[in-house]
Structure formats: C-alpha cells, structure tokens
N, C-alpha and C positions, 0 to 999 in steps of 0.2 A: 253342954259346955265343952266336955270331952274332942266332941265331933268339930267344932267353933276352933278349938285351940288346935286339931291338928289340921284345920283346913288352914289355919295361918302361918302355922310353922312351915307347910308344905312350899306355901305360896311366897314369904320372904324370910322364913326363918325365924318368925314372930311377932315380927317387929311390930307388926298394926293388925289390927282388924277393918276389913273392909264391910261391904254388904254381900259382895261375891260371897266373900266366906261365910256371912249369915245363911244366902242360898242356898248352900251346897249343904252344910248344916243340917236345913230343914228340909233340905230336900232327899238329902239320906237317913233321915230320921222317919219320916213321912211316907217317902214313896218307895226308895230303895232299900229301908231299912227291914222290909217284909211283915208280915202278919203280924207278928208279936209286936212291933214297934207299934203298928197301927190298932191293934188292942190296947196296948199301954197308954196311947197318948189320945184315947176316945176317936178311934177312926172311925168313917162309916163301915157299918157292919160288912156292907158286902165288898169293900177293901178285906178288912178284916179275914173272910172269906176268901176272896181272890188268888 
C-alpha cells in the first residue's frame, strides 16, 4: 500500500489512483524490489535466488 500511495502522490499529488500506479506498485515490489521482496511475497525460488 506504501509503494501504491507513493506512486500516486508522485504522479498527481494523490488525488486518485490509477492502474499505472497499481503497476509500478507491483512491479517494484515484485521484480525491482530484490530477493527479499521476492522471498516475502512467495516468489519463485530462483527469482528469489537471482
């Protein structure tokens, strides 16, 4: 939620939530967010690894 709220404050200063912001979200949580993100949220191992 953290990630969510500051991809929207970036984008208009809060005012809404888009999908974008969903994206970026999950997509820093997930792939940029490194090994331990991808431990925490059951990624595949060899992400996890990576």
């Amino acid at each position: 939620m953290r990630r969510l709220a500051q991809a929207s404050l970036a984008r208009d200063g809060g005012n809404s939530v888009i999908s974008a912001d969903i994206d970026e979200a999950l997509d820093d949580m997930l792939f940029s967010g490194g090994r331990l993100n991808a431990r925490l949220l059951g990624g595949a191992q060899a992400m996890a690894e990576g």
